[in-house]
N, C-alpha and C positions, 0 to 999 in steps of 0.2 A: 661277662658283665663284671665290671670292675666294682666294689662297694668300697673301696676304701677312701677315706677323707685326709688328705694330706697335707701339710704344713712344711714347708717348703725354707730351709734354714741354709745360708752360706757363711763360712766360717775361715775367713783368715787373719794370720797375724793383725795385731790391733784394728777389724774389722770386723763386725758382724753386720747381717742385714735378713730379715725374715721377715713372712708373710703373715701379719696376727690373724692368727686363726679363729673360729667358732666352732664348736661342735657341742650340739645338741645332748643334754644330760641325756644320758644311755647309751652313747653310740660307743659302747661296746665291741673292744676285738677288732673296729674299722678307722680309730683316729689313729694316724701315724707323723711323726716327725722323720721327714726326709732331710739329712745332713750332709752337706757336702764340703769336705774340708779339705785346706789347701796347706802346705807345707807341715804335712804329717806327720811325727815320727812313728817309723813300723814298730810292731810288738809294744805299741801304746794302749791307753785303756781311755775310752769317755765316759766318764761321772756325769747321771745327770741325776738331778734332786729335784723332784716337783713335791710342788708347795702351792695347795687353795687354801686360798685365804679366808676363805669363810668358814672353812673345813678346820683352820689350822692345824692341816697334818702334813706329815712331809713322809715322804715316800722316794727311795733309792732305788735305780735300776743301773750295775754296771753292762758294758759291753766291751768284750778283750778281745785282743787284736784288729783295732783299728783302723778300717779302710779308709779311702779317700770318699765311696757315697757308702751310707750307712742310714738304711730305715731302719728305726725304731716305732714300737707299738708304744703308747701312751697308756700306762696302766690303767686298766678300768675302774680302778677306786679312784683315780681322781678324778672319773668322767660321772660319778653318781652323784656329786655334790653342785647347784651351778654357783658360779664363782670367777673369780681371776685367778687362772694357777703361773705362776710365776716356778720357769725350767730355769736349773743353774746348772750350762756347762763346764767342765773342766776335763783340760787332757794330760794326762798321768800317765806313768811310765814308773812303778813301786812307787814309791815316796816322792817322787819329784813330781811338781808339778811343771807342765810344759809348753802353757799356753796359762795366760791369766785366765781366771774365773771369769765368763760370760753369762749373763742372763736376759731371758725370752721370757715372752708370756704369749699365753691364749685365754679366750673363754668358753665355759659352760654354760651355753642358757637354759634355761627351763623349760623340755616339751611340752605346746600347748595340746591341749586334747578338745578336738574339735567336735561338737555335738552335733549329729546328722538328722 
């Protein structure tokens, strides 16, 4: 049984295109952004910075050496706030940037609790 919630991102030169995703305040450890990127350079690094806005925090996760498909976990502090989080791609390789800066978003909604 598969739990994970995934979010489904393609990424090439001057193109991007993703599925807005929702995931539920809490879903902890199970929302993922799937990335699949097209003229890659190896022993590159993806920057990604999420940012809720209602949260106004910003939160850094790198990933080194960059493949062509790459799941990333969506850190769970930014799944306990609900909000718009707005993800800003960027592909690096040291100091060089190698792809312009791309940005995504998703949402958090707020688990209803339903009285029985």
């Amino acid at each position: 049984m598969n739990l994970e919630k995934i979010m489904k991102v393609s990424w090439r030169i001057n193109e991007l295109q993703f599925e807005r995703g929702v995931f539920l305040e809490g879903d902890l450890n199970i929302a993922i952004l799937d990335i699949q990127i097209e003229n890659f350079t190896p022993d590159s690094e993806l920057e990604l910075s999420f940012y809720n806005e209602n949260e106004k925090k910003l939160y850094v996760q790198k990933e080194v050496n960059l493949q062509q498909n790459i799941k990333i976990k969506i850190p769970n502090e930014v799944l306990q706030v609900p909000g718009q989080v707005f993800v800003r791609l960027t592909q690096k390789k040291g100091d060089s940037i190698l792809q312009a800066t791309e940005e995504i978003y998703f949402y958090v909604v707020k688990k209803k609790i339903m009285n029985s």
